[in-house]
C-alpha positions as a printed NumPy array, in Angstrom:
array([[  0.   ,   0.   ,   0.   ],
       [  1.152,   3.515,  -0.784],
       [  1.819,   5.919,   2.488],
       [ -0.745,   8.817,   2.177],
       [  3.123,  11.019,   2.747],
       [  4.369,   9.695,  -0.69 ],
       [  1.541,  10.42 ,  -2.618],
       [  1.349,  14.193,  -0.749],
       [  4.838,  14.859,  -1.88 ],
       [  4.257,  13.345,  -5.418],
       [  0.732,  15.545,  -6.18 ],
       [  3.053,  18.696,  -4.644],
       [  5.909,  18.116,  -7.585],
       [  3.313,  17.772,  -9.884],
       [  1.748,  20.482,  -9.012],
       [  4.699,  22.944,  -8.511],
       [  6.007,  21.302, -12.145],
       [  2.471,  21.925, -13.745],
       [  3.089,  26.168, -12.643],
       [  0.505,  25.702,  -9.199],
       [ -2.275,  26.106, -11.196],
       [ -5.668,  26.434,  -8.453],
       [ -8.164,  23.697,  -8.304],
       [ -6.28 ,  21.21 ,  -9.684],
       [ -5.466,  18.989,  -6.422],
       [ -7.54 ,  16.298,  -7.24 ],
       [ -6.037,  15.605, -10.594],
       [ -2.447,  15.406,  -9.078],
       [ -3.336,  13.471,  -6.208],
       [ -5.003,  10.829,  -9.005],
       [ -1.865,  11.228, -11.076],
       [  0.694,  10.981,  -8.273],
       [ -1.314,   7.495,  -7.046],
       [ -1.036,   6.529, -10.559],
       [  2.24 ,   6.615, -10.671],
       [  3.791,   5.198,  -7.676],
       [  1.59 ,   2.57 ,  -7.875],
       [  3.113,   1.926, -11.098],
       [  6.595,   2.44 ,  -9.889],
       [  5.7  ,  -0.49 ,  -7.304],
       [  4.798,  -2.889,  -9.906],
       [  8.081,  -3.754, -11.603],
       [  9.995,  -3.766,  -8.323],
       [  7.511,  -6.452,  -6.94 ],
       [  7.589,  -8.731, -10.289],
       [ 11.483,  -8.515,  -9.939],
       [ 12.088,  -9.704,  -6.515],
       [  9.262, -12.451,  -7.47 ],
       [ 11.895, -13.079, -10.056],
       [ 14.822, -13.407,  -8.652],
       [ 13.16 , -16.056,  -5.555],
       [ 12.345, -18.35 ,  -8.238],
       [ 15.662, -18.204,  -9.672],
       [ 16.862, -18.521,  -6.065],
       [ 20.585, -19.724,  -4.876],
       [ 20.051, -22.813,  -5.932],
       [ 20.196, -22.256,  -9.901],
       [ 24.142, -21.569,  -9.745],
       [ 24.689, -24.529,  -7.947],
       [ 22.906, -26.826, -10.838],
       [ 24.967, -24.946, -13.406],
       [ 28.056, -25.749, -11.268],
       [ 27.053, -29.292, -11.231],
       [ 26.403, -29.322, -14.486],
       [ 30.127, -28.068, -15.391],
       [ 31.943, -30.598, -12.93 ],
       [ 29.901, -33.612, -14.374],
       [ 31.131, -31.644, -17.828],
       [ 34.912, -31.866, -17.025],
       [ 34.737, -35.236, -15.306],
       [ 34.005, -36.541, -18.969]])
């Protein structure tokens, strides 16, 4: 879940980079959710990545190349 602070700081630089126009807070609080709830996405799917590829996969390629040289 996004902290409430994040997305407050977010909708401010979006605001201050869109020239502080008035009565626009709702659409850069959307837009600021939007995005760091985009920014979490890929950062999830890679650590789900990398624990199924786990320690264990250099070990069977290390296997793999002492059964290799033992032939």
């Amino acid at each position: 879940m996004i902290d409430e602070n994040e997305i407050r700081k977010r909708a401010y630089e979006l605001w201050q980079r869109d020239g502080s126009p008035e009565g626009s807070h709702a659409d850069h609080w959307r837009e600021a959710g939007e995005q760091l709830e985009a920014e979490q996405v890929p950062t999830n799917e890679g650590t789900a990545s990398a624990a199924q590829d786990g320690p264990s996969s250099g070990v069977h390629v290390a296997m793999l190349e002492d059964a290799n040289d033992r032939e």
